[in-house]
C-alpha positions as a Python dict, from the first residue, in 0.01 Angstrom:
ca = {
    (1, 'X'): (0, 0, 0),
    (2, 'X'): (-114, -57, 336),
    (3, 'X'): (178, -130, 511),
    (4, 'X'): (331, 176, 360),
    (5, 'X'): (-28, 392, 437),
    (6, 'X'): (-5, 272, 855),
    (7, 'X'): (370, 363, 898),
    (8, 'X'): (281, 714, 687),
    (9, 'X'): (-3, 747, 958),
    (10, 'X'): (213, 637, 1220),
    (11, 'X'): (478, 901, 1152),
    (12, 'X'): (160, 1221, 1146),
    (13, 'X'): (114, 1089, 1545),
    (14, 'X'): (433, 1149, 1609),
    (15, 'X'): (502, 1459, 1474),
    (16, 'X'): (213, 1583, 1673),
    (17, 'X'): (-104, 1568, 1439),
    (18, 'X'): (-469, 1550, 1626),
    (19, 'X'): (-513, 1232, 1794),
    (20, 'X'): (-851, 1155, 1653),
    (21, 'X'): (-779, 1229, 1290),
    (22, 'X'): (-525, 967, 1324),
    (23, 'X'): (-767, 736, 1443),
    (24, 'X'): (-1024, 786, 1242),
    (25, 'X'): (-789, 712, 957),
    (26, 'X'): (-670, 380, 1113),
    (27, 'X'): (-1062, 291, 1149),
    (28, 'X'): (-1148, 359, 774),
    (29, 'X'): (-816, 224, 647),
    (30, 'X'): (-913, -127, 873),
    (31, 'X'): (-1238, -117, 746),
    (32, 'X'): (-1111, -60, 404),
    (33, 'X'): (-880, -382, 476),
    (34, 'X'): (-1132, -614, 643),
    (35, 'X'): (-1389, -555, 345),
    (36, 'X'): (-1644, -392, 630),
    (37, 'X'): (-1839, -121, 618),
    (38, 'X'): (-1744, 198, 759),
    (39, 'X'): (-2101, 223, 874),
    (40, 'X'): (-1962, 76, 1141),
    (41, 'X'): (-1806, 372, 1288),
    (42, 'X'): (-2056, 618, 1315),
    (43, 'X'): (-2370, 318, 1433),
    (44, 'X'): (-2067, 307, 1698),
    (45, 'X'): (-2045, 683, 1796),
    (46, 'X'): (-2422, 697, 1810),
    (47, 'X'): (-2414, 412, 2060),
    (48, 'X'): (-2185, 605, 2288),
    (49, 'X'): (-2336, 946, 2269),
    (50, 'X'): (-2668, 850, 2363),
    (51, 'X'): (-2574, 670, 2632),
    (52, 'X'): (-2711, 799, 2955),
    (53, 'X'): (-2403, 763, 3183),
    (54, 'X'): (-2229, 996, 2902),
    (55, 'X'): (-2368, 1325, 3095),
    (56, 'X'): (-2168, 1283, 3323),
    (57, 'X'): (-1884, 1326, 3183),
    (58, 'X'): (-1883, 1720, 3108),
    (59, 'X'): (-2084, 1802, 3416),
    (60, 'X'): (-1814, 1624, 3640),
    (61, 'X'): (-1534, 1813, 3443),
    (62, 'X'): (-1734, 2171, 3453),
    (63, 'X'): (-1715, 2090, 3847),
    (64, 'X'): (-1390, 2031, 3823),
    (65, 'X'): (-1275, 2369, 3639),
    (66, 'X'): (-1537, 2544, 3905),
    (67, 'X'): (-1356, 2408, 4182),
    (68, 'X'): (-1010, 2489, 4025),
    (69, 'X'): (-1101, 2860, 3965),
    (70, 'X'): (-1302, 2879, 4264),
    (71, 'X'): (-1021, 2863, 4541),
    (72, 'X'): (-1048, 2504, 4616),
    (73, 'X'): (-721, 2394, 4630),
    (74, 'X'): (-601, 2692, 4886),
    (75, 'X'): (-894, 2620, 5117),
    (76, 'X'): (-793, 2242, 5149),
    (77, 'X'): (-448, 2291, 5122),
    (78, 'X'): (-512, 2545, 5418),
    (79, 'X'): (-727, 2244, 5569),
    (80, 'X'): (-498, 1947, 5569),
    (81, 'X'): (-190, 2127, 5696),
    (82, 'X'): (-339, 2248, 5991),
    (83, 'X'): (-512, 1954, 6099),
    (84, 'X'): (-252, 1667, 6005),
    (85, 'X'): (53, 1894, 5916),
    (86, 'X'): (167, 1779, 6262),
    (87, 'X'): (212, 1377, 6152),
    (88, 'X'): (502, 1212, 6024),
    (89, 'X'): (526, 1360, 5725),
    (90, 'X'): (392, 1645, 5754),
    (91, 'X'): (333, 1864, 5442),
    (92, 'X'): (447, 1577, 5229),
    (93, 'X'): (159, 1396, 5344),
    (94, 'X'): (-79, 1680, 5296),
    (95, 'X'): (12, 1718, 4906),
    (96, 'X'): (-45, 1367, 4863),
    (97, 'X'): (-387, 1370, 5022),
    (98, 'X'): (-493, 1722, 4879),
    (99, 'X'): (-305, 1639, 4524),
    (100, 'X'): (-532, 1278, 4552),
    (101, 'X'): (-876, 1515, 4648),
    (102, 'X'): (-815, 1769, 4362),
    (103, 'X'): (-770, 1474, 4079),
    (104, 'X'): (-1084, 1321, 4194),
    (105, 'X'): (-1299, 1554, 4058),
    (106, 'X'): (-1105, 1769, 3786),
    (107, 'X'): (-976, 1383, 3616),
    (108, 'X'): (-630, 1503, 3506),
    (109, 'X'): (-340, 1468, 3693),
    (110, 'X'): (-228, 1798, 3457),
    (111, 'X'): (-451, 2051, 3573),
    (112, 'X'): (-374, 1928, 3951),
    (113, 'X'): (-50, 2004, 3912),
    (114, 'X'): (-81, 2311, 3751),
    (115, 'X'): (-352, 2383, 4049),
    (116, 'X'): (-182, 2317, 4357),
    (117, 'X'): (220, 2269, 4221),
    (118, 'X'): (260, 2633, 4246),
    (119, 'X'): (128, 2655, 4570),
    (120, 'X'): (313, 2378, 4777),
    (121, 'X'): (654, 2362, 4609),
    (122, 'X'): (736, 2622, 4837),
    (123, 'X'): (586, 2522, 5148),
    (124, 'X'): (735, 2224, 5071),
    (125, 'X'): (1052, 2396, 5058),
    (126, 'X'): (1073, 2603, 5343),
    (127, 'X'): (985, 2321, 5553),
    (128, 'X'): (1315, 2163, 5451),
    (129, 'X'): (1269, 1882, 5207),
    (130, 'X'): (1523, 1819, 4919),
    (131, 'X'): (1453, 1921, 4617),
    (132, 'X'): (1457, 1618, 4462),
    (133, 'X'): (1168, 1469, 4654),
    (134, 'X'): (970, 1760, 4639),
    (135, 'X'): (975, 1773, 4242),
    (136, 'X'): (855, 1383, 4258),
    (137, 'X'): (624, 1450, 4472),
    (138, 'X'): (439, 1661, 4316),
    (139, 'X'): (489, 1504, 3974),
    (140, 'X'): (362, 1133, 4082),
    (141, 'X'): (89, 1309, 4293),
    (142, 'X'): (-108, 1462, 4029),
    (143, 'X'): (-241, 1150, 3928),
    (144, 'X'): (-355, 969, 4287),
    (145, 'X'): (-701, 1043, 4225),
    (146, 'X'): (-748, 826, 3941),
    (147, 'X'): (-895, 525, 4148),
    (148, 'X'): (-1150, 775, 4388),
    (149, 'X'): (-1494, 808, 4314),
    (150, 'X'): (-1601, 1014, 4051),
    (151, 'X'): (-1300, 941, 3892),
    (152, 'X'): (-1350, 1018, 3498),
    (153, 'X'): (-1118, 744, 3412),
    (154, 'X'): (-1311, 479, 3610),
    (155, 'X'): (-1657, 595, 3450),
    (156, 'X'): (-1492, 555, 3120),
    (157, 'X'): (-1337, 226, 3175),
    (158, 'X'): (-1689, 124, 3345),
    (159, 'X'): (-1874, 218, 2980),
    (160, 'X'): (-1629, 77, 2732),
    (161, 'X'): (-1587, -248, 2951),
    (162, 'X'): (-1958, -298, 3029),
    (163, 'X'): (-1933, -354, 3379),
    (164, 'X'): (-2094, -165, 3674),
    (165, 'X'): (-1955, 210, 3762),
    (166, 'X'): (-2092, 170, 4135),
    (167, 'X'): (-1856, -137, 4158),
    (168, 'X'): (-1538, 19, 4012),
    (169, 'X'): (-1573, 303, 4225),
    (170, 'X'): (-1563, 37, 4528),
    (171, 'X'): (-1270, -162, 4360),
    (172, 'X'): (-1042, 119, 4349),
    (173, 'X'): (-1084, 273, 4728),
    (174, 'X'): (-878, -28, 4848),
    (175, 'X'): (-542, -17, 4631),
    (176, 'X'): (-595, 357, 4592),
    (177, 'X'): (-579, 427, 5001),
    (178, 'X'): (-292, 157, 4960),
    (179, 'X'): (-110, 350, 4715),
    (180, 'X'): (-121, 697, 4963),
    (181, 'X'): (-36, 478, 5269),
    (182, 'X'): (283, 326, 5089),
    (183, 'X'): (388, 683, 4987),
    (184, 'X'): (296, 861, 5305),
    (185, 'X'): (533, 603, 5487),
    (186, 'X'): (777, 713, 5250),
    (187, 'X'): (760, 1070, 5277),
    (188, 'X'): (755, 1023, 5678),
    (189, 'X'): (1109, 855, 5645),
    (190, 'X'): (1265, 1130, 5412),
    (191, 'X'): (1114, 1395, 5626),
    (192, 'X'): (1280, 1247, 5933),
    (193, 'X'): (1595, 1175, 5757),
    (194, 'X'): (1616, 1528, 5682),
    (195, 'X'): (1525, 1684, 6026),
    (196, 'X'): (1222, 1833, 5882),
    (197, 'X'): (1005, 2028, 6157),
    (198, 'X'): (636, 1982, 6117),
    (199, 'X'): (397, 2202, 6137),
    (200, 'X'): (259, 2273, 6528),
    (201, 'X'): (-116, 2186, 6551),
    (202, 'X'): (-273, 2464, 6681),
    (203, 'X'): (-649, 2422, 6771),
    (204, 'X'): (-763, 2761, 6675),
    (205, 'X'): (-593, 2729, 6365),
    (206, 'X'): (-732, 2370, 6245),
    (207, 'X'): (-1045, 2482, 6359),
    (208, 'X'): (-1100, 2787, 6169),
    (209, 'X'): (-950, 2637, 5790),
    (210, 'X'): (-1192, 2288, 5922),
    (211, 'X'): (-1503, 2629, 5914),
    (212, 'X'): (-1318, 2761, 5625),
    (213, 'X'): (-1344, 2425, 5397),
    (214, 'X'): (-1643, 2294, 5523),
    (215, 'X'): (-1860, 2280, 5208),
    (216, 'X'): (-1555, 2141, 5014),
    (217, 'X'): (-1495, 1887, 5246),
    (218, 'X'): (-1856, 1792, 5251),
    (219, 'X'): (-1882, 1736, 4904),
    (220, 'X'): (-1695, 1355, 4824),
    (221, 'X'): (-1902, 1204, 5101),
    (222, 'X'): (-2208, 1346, 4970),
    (223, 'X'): (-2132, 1171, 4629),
    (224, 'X'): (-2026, 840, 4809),
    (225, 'X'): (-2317, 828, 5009),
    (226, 'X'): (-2548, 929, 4745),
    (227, 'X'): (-2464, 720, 4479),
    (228, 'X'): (-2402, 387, 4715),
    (229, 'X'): (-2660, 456, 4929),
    (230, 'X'): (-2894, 412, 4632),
    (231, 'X'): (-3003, 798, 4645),
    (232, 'X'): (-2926, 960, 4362),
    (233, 'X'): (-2778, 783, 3994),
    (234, 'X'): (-2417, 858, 3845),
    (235, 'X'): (-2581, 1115, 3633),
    (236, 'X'): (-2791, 1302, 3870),
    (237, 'X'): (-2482, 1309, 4132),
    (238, 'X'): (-2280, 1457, 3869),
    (239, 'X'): (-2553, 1753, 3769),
    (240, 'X'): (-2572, 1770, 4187),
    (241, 'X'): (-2202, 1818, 4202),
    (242, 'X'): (-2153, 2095, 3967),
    (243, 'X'): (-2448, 2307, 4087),
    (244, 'X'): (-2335, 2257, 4425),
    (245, 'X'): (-1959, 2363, 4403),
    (246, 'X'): (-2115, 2641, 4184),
    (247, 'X'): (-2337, 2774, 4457),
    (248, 'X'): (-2071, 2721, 4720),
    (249, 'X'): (-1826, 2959, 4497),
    (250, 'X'): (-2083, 3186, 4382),
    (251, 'X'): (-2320, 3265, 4726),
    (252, 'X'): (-2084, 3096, 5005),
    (253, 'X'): (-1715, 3224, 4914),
    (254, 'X'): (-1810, 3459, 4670),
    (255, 'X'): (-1466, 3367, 4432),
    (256, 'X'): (-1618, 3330, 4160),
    (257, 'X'): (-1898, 3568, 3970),
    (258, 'X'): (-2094, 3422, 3717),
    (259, 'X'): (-2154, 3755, 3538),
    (260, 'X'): (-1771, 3764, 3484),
    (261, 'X'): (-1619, 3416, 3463),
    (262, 'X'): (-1952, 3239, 3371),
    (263, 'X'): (-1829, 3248, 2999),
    (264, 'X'): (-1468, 3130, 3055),
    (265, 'X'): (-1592, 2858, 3301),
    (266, 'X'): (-1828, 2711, 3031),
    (267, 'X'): (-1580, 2746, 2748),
    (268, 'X'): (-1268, 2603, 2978),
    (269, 'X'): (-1521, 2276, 3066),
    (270, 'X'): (-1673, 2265, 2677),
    (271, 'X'): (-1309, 2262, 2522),
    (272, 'X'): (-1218, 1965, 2800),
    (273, 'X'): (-1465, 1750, 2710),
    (274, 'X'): (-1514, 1826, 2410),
    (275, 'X'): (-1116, 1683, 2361),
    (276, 'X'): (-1230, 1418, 2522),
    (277, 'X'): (-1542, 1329, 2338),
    (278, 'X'): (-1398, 1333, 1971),
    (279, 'X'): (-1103, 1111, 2097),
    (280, 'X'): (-1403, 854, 2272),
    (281, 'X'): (-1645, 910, 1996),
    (282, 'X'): (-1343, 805, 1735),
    (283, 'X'): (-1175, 539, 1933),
    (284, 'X'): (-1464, 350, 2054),
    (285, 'X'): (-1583, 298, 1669),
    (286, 'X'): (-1190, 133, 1558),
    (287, 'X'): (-1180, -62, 1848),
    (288, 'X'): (-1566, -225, 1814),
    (289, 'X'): (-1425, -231, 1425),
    (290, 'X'): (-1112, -462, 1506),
    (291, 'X'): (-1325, -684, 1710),
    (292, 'X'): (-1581, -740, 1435),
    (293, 'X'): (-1221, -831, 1211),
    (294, 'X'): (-1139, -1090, 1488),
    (295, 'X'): (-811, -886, 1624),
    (296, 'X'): (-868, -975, 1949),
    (297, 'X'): (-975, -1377, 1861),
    (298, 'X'): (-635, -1371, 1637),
    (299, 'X'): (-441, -1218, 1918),
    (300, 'X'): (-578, -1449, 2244),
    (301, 'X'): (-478, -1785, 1976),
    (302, 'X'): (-102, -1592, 1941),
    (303, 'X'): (-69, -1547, 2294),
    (304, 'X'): (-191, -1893, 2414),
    (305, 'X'): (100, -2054, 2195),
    (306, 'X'): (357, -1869, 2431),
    (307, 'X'): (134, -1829, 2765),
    (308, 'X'): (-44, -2121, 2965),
    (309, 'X'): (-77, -1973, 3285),
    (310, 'X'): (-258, -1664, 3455),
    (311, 'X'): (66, -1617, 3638),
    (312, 'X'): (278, -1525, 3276),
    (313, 'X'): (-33, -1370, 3169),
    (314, 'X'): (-11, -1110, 3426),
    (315, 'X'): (347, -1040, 3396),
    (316, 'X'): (292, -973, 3011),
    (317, 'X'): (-3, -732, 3102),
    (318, 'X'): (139, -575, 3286),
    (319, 'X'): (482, -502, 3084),
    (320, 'X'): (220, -396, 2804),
    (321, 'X'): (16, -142, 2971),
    (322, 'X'): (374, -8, 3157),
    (323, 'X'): (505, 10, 2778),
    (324, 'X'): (130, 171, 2691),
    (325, 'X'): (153, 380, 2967),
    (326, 'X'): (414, 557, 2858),
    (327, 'X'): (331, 659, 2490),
    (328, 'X'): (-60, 699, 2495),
    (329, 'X'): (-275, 924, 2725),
    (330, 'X'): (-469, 736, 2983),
    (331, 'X'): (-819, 781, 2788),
    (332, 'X'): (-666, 681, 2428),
    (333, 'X'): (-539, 367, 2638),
    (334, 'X'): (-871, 327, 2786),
    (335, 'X'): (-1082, 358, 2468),
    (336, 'X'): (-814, 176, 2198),
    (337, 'X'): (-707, -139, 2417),
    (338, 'X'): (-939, -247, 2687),
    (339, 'X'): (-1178, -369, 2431),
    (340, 'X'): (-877, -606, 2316),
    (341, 'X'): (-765, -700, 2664),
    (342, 'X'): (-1099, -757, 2803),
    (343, 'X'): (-1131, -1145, 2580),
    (344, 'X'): (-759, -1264, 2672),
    (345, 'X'): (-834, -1141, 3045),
    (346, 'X'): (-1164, -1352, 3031),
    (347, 'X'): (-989, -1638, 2872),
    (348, 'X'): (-742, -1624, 3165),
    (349, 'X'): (-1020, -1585, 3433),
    (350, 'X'): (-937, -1266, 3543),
    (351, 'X'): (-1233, -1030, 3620),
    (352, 'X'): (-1288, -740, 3467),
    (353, 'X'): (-1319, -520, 3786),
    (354, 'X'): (-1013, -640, 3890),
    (355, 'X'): (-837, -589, 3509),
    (356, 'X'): (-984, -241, 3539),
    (357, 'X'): (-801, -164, 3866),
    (358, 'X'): (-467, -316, 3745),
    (359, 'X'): (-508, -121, 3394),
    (360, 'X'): (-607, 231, 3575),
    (361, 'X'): (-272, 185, 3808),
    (362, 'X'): (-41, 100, 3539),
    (363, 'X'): (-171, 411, 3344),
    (364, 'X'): (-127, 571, 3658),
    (365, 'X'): (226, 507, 3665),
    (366, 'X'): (280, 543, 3299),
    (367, 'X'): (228, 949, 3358),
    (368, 'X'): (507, 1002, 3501),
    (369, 'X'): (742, 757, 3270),
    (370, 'X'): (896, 886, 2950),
    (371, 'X'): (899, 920, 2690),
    (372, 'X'): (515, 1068, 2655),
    (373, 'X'): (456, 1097, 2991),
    (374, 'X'): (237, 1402, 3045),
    (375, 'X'): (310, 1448, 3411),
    (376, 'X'): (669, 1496, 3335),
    (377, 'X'): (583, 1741, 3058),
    (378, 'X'): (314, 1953, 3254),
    (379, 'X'): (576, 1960, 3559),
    (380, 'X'): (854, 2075, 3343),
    (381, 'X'): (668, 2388, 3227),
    (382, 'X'): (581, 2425, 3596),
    (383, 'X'): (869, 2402, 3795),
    (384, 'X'): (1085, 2477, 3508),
    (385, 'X'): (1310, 2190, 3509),
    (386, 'X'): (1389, 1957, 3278),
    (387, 'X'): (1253, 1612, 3154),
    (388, 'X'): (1520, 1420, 3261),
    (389, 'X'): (1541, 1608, 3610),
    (390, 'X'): (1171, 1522, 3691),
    (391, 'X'): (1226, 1167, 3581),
    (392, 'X'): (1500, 1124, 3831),
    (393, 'X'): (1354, 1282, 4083),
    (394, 'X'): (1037, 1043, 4068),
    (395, 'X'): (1210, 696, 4031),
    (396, 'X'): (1216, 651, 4393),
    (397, 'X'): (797, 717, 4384),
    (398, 'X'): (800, 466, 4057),
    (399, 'X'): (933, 201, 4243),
    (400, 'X'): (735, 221, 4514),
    (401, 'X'): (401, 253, 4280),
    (402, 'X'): (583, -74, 4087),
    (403, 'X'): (565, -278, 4436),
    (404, 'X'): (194, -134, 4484),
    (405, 'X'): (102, -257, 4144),
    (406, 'X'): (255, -622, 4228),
    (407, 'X'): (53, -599, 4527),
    (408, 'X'): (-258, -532, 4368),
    (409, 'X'): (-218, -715, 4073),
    (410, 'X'): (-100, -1059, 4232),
    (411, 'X'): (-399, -993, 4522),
    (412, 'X'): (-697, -935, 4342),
    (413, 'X'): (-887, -909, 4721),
    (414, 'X'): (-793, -572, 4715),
    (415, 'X'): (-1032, -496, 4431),
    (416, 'X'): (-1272, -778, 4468),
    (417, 'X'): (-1312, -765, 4851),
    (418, 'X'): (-1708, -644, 4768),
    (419, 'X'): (-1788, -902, 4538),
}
């Protein structure tokens, strides 16, 4: 029976039934299997919901959805095209920067493209870029964030792999200001293999959106500075954060009023992390389950029969995080198979920084690869093309984000340089 039950549970996933149920079905139905207690689970839940780096989690996403509603992504888009629209470049450059900005603090690549898609598809447009590029651009840019500080997807990596969130945030501003460099050098070649005419720097002009955006620009060195400068903890930066941007809305800019968003605001942040805390809540208990079954003992002596070297190891990972990339979301991933990866990683003396890093940039890559890619999908209802148009148009920005994950995965300075 339970073959026959974990195919049956199998096929619910992909016909689109909650995550989490199916999860929490795998964990009883392993616990059922292993002869252990389901008590298991919930001793597990407690564990991560009163842990204090937990908080935050929905106070960095209620910034987030303040700074999306709040004008944000205007104001900086208005910032970084007249102050660097003038490079090589040019706009390009400026979505990748503000694209990398926005994902930092809202944590999904969807809602940044939803955010500032809309707004600099055209711009990219009438500045004479094909459409081609302009589509993977935007698609592969949503997620560039993921490696910044506060990055949600590095604090969650940080709690399930027990390692320190200050260092993560350090490990990923190498490879992550890599990863724009690479594709900035990119976008300078198409835009001067198209003719594309930049956009004139005008003093005035880079001045006045510099006044405009001040507060907004102000706020990721703030956080830097305050959490590695020993100032403030992850949690009180976070509860800093989202009062701040809420002031600056409220008083500064005045875009948002509390008396008639204040509701929608809460609820749009609640239902966000409140997604994400079922999913964490559920997978965290069935993945500290199959560890206390041996899985990941059973699976290090399967792989050492074929593997004898850190070298093949690496190649493997990385093939199986691609392949994971592509058919889980990048917190599932996080919360179902770094607990398995972290032994075999140890056994092969890789550190587990530097696994984090190479696991956050093949998820990173894996949103915009079929066939569950959710860039792809969000784009599609954006730009209203197809699937298979958006996947063309961002192989040339996979390939580059391939070589970047050699790079970083084969030189694990680029993550370790602090250490």
């Amino acid at each position: 029976m339970m073959p026959l039950v974990s195919i049956l549970l199998i096929l619910i996933a992909l016909i689109g039934a909650p995550l989490f149920t199916v999860l929490a079905s795998g964990a009883l139905l392993a616990s059922y299997a292993e002869d252990i207690s389901p008590d298991i689970l919930i001793i597990e839940m407690n564990r991560l919901a009163s842990s204090p780096n937990m908080i935050a989690l929905p106070l960095f996403i209620l910034a987030g959805v303040i700074m999306a509603h709040g004008g944000a992504p205007k104001r900086l888009v208005a910032f970084y095209r007249a102050n660097f629209g003038f490079l090589p470049g040019g706009i390009a450059v400026v979505t990748l920067i503000s694209c990398a900005f926005f994902t930092m603090f809202s944590g999904a690549s969807g809602v940044t493209i939803l955010a500032l898609g809309g707004l600099l598809y055209p711009i990219l447009k009438n500045e004479g870029y094909p459409q081609n590029f302009n589509l993977g651009l935007l698609t592969t840019s949503g997620s560039l964030g993921l490696l910044f500080p506060p990055s949600l997807a590095i604090i969650i990596y940080s709690i399930v792999a027990n390692v320190s969130i200050e260092e993560m945030f350090i490990a990923g501003l190498l490879p992550g200001l890599l990863l724009i460099i690479m594709l900035s050098m990119y976008s300078a070649w198409i835009g001067r293999k198209h003719a594309v005419t930049h956009h004139k720097f005008v003093f005035s002009e880079a001045a006045s959106t510099c006044k405009g955006s001040l507060f907004d620009l102000f706020l990721p060195v703030g956080i830097v500075l305050g959490i590695f400068g020993g100032f403030v903890s992850l949690t009180e930066a976070a509860a800093v954060t989202a009062a701040y941007v809420l002031f600056v809305d409220t008083v500064i800019y005045k875009t948002i009023s509390i008396k008639k968003q204040g509701l929608h605001l809460l609820t749009e942040a609640c239902v966000l992390f409140g997604s994400l805390i079922i999913i964490l809540l559920i997978a965290l208990g069935l993945t500290n389950l199959l560890i206390d079954a041996q899985l990941p003992m059973k699976l290090l002596a399967f792989i050492e029969q074929f593997v004898d070297s850190k070298i093949q190891f690496l190649i493997l990972l990385n093939i199986f995080l691609l392949l994971v990339g592509a058919i889980m979301d990048i917190f599932s991933a996080l919360l179902v198979v770094v607990p398995l990866l972290l032994p075999l990683a140890l056994r092969y003396d890789i550190h587990p920084i530097h696994l984090g890093i190479i696991f956050l940039a093949n998820l990173e890559i894996g949103y915009s690869t079929p066939p569950i890619g959710i860039n792809l999908f969000i784009a599609s209802q954006r730009f209203k093309k197809s699937i298979i148009t958006l996947f063309r148009a961002t192989i040339p920005f996979l390939l580059i984000m391939l070589a970047w994950l050699l790079a970083i995965t084969y030189l694990p300075e680029l993550s370790l340089w602090h250490l």
